[in-house]
mmCIF file of the C-alpha atoms, coordinates in Angstrom:
data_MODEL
# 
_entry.id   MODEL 
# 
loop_
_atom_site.group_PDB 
_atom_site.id 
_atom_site.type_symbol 
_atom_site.label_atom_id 
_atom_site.label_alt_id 
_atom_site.label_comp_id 
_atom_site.label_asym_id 
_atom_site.label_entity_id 
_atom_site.label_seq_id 
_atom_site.pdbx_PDB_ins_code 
_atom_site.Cartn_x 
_atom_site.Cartn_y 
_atom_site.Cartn_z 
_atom_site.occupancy 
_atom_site.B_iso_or_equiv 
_atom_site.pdbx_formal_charge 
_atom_site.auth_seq_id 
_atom_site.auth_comp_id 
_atom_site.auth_asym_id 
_atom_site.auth_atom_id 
_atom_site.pdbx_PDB_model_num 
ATOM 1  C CA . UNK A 1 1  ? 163.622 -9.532  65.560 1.00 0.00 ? 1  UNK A CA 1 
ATOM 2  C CA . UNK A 1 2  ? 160.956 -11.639 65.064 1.00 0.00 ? 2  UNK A CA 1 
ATOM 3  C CA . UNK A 1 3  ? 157.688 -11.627 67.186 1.00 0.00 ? 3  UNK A CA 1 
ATOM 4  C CA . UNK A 1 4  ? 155.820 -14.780 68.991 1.00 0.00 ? 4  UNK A CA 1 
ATOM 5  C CA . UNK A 1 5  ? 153.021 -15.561 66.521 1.00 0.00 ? 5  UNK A CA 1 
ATOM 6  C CA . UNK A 1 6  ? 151.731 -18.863 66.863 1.00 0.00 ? 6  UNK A CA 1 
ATOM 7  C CA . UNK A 1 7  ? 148.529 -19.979 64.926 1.00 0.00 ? 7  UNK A CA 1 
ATOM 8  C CA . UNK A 1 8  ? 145.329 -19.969 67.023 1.00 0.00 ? 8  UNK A CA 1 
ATOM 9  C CA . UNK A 1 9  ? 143.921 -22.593 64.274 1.00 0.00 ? 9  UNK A CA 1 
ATOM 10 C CA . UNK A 1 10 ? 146.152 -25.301 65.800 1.00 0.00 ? 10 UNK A CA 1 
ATOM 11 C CA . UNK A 1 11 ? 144.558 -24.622 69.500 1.00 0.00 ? 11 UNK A CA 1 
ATOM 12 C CA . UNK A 1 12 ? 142.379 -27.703 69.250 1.00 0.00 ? 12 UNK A CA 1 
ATOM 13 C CA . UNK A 1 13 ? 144.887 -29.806 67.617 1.00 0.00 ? 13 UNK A CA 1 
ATOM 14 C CA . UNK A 1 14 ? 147.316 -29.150 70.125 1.00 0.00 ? 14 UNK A CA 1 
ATOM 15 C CA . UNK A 1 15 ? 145.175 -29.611 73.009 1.00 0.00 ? 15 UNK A CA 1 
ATOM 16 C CA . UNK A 1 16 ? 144.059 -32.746 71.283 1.00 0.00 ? 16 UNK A CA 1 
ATOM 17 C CA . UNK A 1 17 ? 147.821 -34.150 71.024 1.00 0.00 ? 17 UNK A CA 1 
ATOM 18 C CA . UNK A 1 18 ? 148.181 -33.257 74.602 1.00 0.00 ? 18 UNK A CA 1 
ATOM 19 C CA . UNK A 1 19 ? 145.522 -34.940 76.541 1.00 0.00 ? 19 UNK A CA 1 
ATOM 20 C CA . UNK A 1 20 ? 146.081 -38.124 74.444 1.00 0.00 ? 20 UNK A CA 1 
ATOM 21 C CA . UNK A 1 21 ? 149.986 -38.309 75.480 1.00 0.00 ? 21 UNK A CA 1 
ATOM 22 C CA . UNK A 1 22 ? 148.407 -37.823 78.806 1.00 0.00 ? 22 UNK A CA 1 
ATOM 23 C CA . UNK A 1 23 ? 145.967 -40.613 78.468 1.00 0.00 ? 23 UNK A CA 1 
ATOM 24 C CA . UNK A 1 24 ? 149.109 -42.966 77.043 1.00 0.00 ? 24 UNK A CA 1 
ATOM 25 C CA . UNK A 1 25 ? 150.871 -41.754 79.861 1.00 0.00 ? 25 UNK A CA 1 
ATOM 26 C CA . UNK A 1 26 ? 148.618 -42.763 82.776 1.00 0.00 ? 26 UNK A CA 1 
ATOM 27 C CA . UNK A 1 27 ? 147.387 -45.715 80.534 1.00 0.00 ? 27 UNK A CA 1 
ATOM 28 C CA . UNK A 1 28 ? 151.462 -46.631 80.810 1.00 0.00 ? 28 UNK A CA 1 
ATOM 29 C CA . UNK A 1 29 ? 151.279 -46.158 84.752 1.00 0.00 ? 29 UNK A CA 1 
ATOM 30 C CA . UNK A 1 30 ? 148.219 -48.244 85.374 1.00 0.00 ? 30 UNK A CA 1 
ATOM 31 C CA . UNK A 1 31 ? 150.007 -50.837 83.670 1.00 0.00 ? 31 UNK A CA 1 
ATOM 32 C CA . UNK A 1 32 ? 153.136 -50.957 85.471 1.00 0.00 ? 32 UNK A CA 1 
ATOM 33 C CA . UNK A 1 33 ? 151.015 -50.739 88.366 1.00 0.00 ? 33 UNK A CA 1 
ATOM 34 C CA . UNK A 1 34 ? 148.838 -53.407 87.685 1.00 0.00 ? 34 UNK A CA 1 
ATOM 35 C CA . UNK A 1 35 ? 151.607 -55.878 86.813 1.00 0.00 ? 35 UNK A CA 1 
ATOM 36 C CA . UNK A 1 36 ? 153.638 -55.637 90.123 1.00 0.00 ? 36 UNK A CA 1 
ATOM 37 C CA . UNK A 1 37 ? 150.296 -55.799 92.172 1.00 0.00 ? 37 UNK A CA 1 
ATOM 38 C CA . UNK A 1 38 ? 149.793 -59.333 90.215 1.00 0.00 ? 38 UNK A CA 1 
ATOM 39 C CA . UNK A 1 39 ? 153.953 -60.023 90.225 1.00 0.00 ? 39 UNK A CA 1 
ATOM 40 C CA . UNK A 1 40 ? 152.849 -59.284 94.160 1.00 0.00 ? 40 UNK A CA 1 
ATOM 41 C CA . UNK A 1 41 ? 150.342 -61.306 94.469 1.00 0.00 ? 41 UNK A CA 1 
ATOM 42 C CA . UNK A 1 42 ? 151.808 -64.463 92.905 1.00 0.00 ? 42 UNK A CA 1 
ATOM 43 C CA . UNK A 1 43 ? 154.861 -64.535 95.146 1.00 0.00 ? 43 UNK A CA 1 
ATOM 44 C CA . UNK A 1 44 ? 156.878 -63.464 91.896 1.00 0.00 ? 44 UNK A CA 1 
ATOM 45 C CA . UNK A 1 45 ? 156.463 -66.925 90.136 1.00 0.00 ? 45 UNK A CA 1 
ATOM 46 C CA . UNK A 1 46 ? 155.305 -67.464 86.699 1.00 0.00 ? 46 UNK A CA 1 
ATOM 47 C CA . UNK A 1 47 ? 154.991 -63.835 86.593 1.00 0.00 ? 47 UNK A CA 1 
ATOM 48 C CA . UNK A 1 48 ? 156.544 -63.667 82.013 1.00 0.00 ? 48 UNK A CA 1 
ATOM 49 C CA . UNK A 1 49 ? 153.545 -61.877 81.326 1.00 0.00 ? 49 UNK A CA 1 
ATOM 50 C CA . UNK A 1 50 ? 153.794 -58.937 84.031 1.00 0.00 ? 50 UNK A CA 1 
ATOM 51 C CA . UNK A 1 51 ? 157.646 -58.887 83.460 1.00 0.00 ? 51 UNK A CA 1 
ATOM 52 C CA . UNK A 1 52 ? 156.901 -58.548 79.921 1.00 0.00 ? 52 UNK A CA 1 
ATOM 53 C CA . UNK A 1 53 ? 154.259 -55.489 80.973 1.00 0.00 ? 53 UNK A CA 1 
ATOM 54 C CA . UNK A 1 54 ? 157.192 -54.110 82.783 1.00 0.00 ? 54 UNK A CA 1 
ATOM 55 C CA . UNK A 1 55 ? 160.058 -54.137 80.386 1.00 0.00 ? 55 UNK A CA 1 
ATOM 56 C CA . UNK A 1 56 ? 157.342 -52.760 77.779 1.00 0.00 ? 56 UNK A CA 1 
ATOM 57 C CA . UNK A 1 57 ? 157.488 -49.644 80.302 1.00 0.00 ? 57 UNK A CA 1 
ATOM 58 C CA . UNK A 1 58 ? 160.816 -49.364 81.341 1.00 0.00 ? 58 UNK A CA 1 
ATOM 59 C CA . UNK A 1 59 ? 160.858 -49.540 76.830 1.00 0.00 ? 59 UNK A CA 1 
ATOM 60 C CA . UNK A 1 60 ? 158.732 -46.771 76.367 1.00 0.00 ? 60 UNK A CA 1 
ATOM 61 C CA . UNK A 1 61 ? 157.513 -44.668 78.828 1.00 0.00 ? 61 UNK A CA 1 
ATOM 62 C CA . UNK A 1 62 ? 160.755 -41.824 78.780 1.00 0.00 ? 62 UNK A CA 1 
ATOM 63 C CA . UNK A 1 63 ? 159.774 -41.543 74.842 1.00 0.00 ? 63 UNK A CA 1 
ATOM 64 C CA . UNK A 1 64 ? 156.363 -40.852 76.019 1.00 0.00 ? 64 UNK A CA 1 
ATOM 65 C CA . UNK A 1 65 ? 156.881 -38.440 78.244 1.00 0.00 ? 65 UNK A CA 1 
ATOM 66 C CA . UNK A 1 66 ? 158.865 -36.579 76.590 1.00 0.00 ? 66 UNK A CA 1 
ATOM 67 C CA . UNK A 1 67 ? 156.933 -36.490 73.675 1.00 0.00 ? 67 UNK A CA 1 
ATOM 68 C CA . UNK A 1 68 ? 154.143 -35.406 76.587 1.00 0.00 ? 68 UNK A CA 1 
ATOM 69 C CA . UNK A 1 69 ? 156.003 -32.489 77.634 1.00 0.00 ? 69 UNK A CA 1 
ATOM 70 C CA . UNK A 1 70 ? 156.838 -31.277 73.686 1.00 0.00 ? 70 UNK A CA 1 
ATOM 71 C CA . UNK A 1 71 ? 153.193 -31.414 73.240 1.00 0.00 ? 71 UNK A CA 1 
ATOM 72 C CA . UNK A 1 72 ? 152.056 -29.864 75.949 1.00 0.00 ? 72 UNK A CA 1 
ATOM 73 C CA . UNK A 1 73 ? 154.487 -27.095 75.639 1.00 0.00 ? 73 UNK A CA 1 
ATOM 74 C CA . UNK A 1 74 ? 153.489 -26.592 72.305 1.00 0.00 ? 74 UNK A CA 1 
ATOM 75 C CA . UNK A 1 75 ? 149.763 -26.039 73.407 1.00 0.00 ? 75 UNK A CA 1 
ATOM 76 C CA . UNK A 1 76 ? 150.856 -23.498 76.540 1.00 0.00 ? 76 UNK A CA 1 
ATOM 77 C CA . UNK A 1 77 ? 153.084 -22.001 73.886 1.00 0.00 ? 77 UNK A CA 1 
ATOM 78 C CA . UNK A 1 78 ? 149.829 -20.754 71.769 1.00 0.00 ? 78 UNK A CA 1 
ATOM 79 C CA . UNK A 1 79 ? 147.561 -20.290 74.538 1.00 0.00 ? 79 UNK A CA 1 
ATOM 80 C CA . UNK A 1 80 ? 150.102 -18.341 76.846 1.00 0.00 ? 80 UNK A CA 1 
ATOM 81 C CA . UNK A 1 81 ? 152.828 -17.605 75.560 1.00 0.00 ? 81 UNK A CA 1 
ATOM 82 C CA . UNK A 1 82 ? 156.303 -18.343 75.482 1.00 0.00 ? 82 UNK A CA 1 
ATOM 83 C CA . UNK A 1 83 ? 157.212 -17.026 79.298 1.00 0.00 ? 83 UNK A CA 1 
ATOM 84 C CA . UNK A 1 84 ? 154.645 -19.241 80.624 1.00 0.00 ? 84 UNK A CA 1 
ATOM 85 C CA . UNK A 1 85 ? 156.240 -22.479 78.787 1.00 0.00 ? 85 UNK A CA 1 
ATOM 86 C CA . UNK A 1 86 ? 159.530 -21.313 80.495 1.00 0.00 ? 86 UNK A CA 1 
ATOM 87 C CA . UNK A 1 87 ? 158.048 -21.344 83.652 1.00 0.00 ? 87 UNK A CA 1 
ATOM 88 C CA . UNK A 1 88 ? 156.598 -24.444 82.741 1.00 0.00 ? 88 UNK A CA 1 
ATOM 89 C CA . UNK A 1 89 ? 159.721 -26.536 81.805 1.00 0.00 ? 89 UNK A CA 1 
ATOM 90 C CA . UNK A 1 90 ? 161.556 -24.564 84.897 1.00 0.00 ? 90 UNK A CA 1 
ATOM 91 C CA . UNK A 1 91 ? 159.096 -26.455 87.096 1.00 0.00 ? 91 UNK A CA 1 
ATOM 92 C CA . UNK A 1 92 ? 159.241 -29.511 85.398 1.00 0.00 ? 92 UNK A CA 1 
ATOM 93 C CA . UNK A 1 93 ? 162.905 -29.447 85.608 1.00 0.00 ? 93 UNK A CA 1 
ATOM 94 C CA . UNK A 1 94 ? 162.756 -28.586 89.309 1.00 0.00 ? 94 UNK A CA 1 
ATOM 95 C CA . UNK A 1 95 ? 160.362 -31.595 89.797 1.00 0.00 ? 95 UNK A CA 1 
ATOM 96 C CA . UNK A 1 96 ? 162.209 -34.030 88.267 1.00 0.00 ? 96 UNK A CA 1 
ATOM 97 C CA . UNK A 1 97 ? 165.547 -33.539 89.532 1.00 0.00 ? 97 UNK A CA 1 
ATOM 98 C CA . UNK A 1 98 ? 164.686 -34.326 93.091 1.00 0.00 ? 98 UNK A CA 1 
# 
């Protein structure tokens, strides 16, 4: 059997990794935001560059979040421990299939 023995040097890296897939991640939102305030606000003509800001989105933003919830799991994993990521993904699970 093999015990849970992450290594605390990584703590800052981790966390690191984290809160920048977080800042992508809203960074991703604002811009899909922003582009069907404008799409709005134009009566949906002439509106290439906001579709282009939307398909970009629709492109990436699973990949993102998934590689979100890897790193942030990762993190919890060191600083809590491998029950509390459980939890965690539980949750997220619960969350997202509503």
């Amino acid at each position: 059997m093999t015990t849970h023995a992450p290594d605390p040097s990584r703590k800052g890296e981790l966390q690191a990794e984290k809160e920048r897939l977080e800042l992508v991640e809203d960074l991703l939102s604002d811009i899909l935001t922003a582009a069907f305030t404008v799409k709005d606000g134009k009566s949906h003509l002439h509106c290439e560059a906001e579709n282009d800001k939307i398909r970009h989105w629709a492109t990436v933003h699973e990949s993102v979040r998934r590689d979100r919830d890897a790193a942030a799991d990762a993190y919890y994993d060191l600083r809590y421990g491998p029950k509390f990521v459980a939890k965690v993904r539980t949750d997220r699970d619960r969350r997202r299939s509503r």
